[in-house]
HTML snippet that shows the backbone in 3Dmol.js (N, CA, C, O; Angstrom):
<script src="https://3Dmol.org/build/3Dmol-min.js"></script>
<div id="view" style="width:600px;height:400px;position:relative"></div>
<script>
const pdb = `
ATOM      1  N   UNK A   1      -1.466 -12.777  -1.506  1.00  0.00           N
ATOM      2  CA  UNK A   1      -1.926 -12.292  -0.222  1.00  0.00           C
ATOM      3  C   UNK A   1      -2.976 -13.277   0.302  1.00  0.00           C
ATOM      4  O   UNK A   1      -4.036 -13.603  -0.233  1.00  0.00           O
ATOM      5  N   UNK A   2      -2.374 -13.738   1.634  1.00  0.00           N
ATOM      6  CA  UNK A   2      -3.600 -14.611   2.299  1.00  0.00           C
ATOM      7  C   UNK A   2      -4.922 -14.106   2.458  1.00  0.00           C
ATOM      8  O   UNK A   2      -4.893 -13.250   3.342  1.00  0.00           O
ATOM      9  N   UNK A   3      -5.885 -14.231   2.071  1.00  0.00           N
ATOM     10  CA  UNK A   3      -7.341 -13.909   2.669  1.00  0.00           C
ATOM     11  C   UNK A   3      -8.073 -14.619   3.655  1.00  0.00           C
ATOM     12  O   UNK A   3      -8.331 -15.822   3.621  1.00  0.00           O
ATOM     13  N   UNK A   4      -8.615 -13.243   5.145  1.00  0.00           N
ATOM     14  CA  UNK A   4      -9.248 -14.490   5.858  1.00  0.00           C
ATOM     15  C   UNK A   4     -10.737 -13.771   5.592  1.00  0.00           C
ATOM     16  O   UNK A   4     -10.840 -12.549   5.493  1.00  0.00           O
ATOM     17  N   UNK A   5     -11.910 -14.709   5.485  1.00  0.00           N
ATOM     18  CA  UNK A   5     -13.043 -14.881   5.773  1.00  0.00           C
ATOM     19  C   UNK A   5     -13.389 -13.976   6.765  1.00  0.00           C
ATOM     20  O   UNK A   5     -12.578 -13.868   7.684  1.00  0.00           O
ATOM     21  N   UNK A   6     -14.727 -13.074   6.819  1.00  0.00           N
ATOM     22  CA  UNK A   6     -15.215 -12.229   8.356  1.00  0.00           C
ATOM     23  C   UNK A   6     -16.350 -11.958   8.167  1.00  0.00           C
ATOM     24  O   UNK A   6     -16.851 -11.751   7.062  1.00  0.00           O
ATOM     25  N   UNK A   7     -16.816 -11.928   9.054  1.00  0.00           N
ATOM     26  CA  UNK A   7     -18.353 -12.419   9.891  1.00  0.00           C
ATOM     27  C   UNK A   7     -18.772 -10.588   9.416  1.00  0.00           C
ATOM     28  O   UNK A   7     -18.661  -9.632  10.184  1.00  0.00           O
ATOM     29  N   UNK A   8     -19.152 -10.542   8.264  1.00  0.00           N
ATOM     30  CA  UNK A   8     -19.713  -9.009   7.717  1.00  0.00           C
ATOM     31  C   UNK A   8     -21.099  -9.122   6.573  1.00  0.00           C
ATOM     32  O   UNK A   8     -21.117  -9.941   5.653  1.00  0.00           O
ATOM     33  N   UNK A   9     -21.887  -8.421   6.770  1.00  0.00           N
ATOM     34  CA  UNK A   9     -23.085  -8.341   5.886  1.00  0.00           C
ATOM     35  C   UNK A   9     -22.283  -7.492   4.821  1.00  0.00           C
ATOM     36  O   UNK A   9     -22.772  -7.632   3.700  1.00  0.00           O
ATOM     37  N   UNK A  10     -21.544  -6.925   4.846  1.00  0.00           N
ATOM     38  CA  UNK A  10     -20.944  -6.016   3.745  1.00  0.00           C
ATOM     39  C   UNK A  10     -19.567  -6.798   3.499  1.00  0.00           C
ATOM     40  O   UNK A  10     -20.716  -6.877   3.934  1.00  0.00           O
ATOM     41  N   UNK A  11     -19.034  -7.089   3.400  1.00  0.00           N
ATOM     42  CA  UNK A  11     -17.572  -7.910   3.400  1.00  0.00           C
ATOM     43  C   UNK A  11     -17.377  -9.033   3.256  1.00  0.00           C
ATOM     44  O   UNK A  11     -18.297  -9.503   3.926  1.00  0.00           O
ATOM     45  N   UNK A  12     -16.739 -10.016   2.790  1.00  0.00           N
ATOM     46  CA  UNK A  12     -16.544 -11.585   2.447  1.00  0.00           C
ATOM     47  C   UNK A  12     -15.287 -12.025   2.702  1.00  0.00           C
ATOM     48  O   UNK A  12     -15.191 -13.234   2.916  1.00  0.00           O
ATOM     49  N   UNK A  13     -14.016 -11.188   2.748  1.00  0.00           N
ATOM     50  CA  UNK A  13     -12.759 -11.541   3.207  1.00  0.00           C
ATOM     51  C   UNK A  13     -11.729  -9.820   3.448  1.00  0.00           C
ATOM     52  O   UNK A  13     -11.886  -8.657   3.077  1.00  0.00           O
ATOM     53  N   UNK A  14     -10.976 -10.377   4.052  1.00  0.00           N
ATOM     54  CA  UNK A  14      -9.700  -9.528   4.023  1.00  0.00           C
ATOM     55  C   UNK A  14      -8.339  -9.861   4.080  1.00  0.00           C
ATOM     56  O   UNK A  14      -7.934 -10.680   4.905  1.00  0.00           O
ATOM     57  N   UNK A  15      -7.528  -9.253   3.206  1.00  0.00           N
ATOM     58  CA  UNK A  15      -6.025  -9.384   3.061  1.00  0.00           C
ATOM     59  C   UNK A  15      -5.587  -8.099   3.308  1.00  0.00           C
ATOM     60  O   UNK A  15      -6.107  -7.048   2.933  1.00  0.00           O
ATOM     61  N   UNK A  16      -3.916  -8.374   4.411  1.00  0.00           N
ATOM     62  CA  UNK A  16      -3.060  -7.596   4.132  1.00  0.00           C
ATOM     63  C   UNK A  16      -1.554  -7.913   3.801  1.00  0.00           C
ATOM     64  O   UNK A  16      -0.854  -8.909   3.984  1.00  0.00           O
ATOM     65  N   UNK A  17      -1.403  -7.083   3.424  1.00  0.00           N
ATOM     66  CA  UNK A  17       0.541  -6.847   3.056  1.00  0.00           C
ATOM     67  C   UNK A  17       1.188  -6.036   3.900  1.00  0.00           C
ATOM     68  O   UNK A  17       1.532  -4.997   3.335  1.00  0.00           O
ATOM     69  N   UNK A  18       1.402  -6.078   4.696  1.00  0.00           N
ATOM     70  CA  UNK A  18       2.189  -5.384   5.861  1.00  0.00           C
ATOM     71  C   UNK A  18       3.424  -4.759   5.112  1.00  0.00           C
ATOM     72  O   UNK A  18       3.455  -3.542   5.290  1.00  0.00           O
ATOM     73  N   UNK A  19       4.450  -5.228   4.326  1.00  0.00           N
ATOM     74  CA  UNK A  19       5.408  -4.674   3.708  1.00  0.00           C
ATOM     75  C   UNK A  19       5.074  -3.977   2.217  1.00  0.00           C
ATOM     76  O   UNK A  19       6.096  -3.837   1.546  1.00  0.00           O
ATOM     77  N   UNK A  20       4.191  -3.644   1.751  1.00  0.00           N
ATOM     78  CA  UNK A  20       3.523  -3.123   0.888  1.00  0.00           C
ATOM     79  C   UNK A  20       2.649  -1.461   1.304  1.00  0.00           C
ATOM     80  O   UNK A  20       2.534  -0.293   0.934  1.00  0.00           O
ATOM     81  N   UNK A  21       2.109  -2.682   2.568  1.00  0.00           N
ATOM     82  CA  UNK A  21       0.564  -1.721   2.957  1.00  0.00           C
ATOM     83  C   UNK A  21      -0.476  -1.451   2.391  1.00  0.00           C
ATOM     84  O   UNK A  21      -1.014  -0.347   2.308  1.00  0.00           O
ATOM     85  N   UNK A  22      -0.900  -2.687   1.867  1.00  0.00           N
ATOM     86  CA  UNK A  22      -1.854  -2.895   0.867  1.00  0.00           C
ATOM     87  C   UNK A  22      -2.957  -4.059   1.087  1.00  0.00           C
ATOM     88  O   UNK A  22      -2.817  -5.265   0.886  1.00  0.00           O
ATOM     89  N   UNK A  23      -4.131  -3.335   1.574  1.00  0.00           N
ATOM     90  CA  UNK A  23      -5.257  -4.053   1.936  1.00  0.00           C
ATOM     91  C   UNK A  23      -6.201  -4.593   0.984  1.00  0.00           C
ATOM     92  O   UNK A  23      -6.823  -3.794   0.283  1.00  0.00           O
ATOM     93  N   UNK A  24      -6.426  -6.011   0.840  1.00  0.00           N
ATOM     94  CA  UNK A  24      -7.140  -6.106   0.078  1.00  0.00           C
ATOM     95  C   UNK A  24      -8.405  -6.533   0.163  1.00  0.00           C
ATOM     96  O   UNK A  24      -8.486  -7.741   0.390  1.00  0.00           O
ATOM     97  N   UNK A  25      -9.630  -5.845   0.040  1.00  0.00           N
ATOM     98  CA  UNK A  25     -11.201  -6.460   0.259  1.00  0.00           C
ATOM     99  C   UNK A  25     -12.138  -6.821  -0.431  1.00  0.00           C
ATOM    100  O   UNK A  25     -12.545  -6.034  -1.285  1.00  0.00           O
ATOM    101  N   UNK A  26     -12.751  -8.072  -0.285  1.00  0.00           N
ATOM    102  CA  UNK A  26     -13.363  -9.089  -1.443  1.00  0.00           C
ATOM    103  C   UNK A  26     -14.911  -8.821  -0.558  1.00  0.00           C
ATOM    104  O   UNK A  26     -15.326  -9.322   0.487  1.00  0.00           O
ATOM    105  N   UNK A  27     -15.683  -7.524  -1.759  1.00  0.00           N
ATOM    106  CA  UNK A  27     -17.389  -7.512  -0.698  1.00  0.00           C
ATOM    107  C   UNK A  27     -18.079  -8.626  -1.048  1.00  0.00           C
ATOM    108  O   UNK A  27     -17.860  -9.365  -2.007  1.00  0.00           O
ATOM    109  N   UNK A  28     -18.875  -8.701  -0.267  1.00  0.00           N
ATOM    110  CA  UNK A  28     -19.898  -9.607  -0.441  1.00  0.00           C
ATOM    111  C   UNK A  28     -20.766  -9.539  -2.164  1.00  0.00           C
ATOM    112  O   UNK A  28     -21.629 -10.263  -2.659  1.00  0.00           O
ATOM    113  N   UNK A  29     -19.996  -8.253  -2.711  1.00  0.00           N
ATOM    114  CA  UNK A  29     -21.125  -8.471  -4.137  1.00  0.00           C
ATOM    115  C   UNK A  29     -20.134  -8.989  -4.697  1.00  0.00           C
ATOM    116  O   UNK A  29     -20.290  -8.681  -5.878  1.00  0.00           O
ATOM    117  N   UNK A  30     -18.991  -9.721  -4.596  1.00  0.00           N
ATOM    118  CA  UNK A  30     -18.522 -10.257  -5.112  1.00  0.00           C
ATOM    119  C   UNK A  30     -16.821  -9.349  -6.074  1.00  0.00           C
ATOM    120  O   UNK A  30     -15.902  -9.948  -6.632  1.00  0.00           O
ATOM    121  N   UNK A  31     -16.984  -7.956  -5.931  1.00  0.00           N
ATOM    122  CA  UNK A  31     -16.068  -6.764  -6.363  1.00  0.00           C
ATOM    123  C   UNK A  31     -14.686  -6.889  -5.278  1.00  0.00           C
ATOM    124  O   UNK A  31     -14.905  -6.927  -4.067  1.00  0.00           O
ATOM    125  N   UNK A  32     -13.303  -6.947  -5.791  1.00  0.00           N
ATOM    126  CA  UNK A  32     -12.399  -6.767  -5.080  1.00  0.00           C
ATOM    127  C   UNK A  32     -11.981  -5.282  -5.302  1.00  0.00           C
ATOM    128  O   UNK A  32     -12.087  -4.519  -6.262  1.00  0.00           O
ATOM    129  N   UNK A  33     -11.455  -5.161  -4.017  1.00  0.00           N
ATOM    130  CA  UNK A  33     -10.631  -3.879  -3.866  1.00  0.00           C
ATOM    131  C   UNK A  33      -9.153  -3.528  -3.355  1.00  0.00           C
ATOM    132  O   UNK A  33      -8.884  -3.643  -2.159  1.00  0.00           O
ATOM    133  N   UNK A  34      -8.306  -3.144  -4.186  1.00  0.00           N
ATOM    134  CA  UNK A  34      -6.914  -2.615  -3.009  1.00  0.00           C
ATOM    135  C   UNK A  34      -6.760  -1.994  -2.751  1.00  0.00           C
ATOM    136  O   UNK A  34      -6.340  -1.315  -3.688  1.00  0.00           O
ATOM    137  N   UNK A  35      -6.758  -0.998  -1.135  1.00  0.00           N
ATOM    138  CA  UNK A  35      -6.552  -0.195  -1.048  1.00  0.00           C
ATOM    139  C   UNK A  35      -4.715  -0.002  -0.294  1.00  0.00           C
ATOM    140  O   UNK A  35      -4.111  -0.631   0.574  1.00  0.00           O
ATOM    141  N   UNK A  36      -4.362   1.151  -1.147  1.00  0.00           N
ATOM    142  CA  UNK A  36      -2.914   1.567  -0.791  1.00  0.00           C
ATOM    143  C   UNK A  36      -2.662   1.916   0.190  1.00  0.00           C
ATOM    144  O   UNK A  36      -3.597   1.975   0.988  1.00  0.00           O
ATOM    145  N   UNK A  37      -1.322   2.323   0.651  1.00  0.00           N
ATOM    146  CA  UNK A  37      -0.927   3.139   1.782  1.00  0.00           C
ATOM    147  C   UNK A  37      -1.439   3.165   2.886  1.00  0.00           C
ATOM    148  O   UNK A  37      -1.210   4.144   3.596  1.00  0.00           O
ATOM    149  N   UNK A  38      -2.512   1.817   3.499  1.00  0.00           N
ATOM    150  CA  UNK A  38      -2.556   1.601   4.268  1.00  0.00           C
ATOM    151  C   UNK A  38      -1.851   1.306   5.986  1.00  0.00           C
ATOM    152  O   UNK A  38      -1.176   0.288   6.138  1.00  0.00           O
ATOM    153  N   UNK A  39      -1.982   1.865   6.693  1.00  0.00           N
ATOM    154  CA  UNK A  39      -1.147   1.289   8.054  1.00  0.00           C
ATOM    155  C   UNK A  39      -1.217   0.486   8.837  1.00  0.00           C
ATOM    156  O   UNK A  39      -1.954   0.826   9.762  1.00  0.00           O
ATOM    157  N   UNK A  40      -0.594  -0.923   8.991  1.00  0.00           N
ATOM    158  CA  UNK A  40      -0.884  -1.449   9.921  1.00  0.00           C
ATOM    159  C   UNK A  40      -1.813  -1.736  11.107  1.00  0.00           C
ATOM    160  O   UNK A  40      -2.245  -2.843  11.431  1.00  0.00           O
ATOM    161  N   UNK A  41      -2.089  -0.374  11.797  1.00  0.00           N
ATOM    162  CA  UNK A  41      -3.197  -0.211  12.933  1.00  0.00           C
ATOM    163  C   UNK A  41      -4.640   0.099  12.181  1.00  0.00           C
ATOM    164  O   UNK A  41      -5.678   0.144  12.840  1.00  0.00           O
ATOM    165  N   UNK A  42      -4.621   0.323  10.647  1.00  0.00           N
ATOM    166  CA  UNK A  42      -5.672   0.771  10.183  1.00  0.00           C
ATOM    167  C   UNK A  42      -6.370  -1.127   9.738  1.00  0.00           C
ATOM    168  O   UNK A  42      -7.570  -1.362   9.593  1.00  0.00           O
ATOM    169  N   UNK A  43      -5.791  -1.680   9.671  1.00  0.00           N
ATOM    170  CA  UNK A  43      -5.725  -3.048   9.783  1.00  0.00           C
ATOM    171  C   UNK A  43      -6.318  -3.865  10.638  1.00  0.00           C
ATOM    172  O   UNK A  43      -7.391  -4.464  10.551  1.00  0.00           O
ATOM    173  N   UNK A  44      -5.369  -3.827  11.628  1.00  0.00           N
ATOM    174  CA  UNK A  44      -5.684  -4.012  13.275  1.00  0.00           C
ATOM    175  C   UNK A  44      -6.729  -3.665  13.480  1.00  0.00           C
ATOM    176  O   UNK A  44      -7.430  -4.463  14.103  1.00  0.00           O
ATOM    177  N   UNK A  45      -7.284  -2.479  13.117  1.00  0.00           N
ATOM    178  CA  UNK A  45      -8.804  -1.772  13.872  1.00  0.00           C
ATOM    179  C   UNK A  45      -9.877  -2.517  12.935  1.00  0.00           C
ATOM    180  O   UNK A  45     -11.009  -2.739  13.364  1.00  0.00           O
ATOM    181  N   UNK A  46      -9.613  -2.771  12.068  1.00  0.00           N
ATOM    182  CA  UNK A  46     -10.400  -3.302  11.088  1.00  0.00           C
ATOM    183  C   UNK A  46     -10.467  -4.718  11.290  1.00  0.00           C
ATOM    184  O   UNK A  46     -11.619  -5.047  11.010  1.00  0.00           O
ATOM    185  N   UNK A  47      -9.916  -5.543  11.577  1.00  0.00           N
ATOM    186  CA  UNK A  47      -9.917  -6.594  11.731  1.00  0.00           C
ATOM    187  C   UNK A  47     -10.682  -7.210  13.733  1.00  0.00           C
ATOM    188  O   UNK A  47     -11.112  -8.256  14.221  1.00  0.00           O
ATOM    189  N   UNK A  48     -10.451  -5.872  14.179  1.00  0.00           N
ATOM    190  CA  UNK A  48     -11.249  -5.676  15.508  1.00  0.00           C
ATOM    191  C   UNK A  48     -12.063  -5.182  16.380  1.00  0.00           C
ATOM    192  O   UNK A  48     -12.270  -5.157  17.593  1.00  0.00           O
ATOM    193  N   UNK A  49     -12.683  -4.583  14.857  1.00  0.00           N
ATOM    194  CA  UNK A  49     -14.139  -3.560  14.855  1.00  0.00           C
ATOM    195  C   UNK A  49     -15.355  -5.015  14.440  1.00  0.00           C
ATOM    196  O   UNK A  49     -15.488  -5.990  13.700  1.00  0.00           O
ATOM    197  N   UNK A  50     -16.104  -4.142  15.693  1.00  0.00           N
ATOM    198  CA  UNK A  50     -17.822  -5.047  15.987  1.00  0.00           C
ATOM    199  C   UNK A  50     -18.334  -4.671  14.582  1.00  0.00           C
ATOM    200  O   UNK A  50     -19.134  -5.550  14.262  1.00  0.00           O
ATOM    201  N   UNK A  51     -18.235  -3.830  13.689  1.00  0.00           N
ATOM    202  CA  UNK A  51     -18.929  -3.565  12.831  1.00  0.00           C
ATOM    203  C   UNK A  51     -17.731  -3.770  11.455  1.00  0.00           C
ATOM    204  O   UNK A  51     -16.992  -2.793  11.333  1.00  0.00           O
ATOM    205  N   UNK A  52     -17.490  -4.907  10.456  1.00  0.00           N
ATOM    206  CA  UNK A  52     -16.418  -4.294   9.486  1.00  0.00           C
ATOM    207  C   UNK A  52     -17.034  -3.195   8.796  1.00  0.00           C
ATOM    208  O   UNK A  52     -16.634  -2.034   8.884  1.00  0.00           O
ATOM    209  N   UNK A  53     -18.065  -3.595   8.072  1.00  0.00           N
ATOM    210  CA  UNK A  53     -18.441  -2.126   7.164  1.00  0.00           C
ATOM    211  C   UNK A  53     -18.439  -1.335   7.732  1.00  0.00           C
ATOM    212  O   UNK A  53     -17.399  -0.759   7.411  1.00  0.00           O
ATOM    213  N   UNK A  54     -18.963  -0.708   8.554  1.00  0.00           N
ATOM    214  CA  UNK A  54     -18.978   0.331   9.490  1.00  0.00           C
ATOM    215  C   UNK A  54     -17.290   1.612   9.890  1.00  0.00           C
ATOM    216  O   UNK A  54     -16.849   2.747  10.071  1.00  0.00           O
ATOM    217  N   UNK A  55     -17.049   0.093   9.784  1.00  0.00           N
ATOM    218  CA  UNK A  55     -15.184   0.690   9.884  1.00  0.00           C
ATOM    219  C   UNK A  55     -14.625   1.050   8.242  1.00  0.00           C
ATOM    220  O   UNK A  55     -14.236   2.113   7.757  1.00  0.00           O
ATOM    221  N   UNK A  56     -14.713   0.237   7.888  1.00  0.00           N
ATOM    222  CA  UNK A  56     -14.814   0.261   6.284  1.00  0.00           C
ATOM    223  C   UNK A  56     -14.870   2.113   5.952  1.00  0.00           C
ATOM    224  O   UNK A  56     -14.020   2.997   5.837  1.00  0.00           O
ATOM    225  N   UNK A  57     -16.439   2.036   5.887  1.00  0.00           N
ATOM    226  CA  UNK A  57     -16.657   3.749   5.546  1.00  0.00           C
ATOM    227  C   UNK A  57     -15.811   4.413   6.198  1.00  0.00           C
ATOM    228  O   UNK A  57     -15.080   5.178   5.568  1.00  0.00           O
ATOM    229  N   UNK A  58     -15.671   4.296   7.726  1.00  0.00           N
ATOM    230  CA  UNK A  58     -15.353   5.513   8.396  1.00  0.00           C
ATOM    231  C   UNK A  58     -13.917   5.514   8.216  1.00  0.00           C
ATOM    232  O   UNK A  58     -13.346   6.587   8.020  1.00  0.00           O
ATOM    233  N   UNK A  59     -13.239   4.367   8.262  1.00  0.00           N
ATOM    234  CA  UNK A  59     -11.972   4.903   8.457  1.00  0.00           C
ATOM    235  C   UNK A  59     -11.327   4.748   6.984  1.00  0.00           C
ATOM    236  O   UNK A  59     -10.432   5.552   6.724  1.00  0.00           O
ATOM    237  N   UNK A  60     -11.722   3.689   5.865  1.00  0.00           N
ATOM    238  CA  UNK A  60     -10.576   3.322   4.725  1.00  0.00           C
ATOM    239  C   UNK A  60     -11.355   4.234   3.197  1.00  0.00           C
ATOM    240  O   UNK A  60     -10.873   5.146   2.524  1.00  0.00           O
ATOM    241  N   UNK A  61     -12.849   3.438   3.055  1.00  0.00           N
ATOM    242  CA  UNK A  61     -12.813   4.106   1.480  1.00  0.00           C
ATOM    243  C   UNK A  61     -12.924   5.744   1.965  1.00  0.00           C
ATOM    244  O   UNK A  61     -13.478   6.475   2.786  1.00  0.00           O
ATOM    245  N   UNK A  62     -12.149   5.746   1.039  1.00  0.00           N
ATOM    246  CA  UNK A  62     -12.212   7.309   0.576  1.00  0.00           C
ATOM    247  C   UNK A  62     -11.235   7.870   0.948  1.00  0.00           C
ATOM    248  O   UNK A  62     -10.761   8.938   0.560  1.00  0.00           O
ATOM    249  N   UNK A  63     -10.850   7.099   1.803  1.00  0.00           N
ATOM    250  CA  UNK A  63      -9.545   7.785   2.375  1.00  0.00           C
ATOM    251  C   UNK A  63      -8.033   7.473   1.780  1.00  0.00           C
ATOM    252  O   UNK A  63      -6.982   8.033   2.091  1.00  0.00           O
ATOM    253  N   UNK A  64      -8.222   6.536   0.945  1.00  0.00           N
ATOM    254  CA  UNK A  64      -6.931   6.317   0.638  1.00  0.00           C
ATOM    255  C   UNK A  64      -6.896   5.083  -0.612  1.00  0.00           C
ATOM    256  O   UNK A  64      -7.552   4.042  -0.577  1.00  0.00           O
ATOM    257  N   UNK A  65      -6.061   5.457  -1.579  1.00  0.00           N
ATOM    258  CA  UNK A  65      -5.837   5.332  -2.718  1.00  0.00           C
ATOM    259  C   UNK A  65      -6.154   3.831  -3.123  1.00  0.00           C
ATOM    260  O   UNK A  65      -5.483   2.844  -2.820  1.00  0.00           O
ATOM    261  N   UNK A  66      -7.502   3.876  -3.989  1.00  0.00           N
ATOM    262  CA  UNK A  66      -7.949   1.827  -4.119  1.00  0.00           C
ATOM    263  C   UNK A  66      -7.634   1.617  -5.629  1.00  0.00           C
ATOM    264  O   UNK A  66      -6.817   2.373  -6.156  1.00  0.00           O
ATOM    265  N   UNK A  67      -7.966   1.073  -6.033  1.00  0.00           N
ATOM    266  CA  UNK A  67      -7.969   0.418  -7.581  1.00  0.00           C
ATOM    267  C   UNK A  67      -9.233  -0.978  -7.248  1.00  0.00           C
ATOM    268  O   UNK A  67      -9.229  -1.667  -6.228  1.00  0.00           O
ATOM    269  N   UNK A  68     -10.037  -1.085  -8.188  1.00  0.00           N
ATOM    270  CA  UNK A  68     -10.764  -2.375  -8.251  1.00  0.00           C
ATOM    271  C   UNK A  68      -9.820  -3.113  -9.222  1.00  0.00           C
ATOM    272  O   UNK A  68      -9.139  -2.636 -10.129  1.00  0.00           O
ATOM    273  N   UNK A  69      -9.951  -4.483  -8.786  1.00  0.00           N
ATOM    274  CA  UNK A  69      -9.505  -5.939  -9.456  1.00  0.00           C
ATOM    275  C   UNK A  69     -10.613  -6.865 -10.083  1.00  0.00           C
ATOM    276  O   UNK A  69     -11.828  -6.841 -10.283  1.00  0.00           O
ATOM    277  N   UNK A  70      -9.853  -7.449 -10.223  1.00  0.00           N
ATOM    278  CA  UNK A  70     -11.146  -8.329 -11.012  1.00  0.00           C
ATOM    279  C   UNK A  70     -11.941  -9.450 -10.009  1.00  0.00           C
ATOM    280  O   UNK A  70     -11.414 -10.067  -9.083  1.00  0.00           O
ATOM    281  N   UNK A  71     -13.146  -9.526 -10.388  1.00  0.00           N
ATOM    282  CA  UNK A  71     -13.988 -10.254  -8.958  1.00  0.00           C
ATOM    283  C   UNK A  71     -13.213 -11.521  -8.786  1.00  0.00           C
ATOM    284  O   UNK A  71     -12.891 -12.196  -9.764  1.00  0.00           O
ATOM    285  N   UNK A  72     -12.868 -11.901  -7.395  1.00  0.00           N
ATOM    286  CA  UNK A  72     -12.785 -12.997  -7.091  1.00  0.00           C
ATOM    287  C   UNK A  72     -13.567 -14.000  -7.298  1.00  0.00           C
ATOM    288  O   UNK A  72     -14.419 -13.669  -8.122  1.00  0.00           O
ATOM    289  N   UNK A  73     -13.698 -15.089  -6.945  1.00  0.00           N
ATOM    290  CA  UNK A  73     -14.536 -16.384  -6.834  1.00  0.00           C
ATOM    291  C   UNK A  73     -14.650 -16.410  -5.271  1.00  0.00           C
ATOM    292  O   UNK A  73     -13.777 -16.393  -4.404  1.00  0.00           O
ATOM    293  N   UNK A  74     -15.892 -16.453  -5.207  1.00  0.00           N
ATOM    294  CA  UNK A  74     -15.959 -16.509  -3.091  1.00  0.00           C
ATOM    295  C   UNK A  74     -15.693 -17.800  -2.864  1.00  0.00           C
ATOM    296  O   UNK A  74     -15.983 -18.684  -3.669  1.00  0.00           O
ATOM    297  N   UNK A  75     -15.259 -17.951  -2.017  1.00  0.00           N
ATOM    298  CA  UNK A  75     -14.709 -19.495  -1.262  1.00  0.00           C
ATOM    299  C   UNK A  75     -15.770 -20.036   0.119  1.00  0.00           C
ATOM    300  O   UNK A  75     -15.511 -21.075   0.726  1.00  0.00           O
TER     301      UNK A  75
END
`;
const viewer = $3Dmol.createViewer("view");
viewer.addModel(pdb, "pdb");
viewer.setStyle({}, {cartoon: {color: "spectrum"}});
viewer.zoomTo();
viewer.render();
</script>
């Protein structure tokens, strides 16, 4: 999964899988996350929200099924 880079005090990159639906987020402490069953527009909004964390809380954790991975290396 490609990761792009975003301008977040809480966040360091984001990936998605559109044919999966599987978002993946690398925070700034360095912890990855996948979250499942994601939708497309939940994506979209995320990727076009003034605030990522902000969107983050409100619309993805908790809401839908993550697993942590093993920390990335930040780029």
């Amino acid at each position: 999964m490609k990761l792009v880079t975003v301008d977040s005090s809480m966040i360091h990159a984001v990936g998605y899988d559109a044919e999966t639906q599987t978002l993946e987020v690398v925070f700034n402490t360095g912890r990855t996350y996948l979250y499942r069953n994601v939708p497309p527009e939940e994506f979209d909004g995320l990727m076009a929200a003034e605030s990522k964390g902000r969107y983050m809380r409100a619309n993805i954790i908790d809401m839908y099924p993550y697993s942590q991975v093993s920390a990335r290396r930040r780029r």
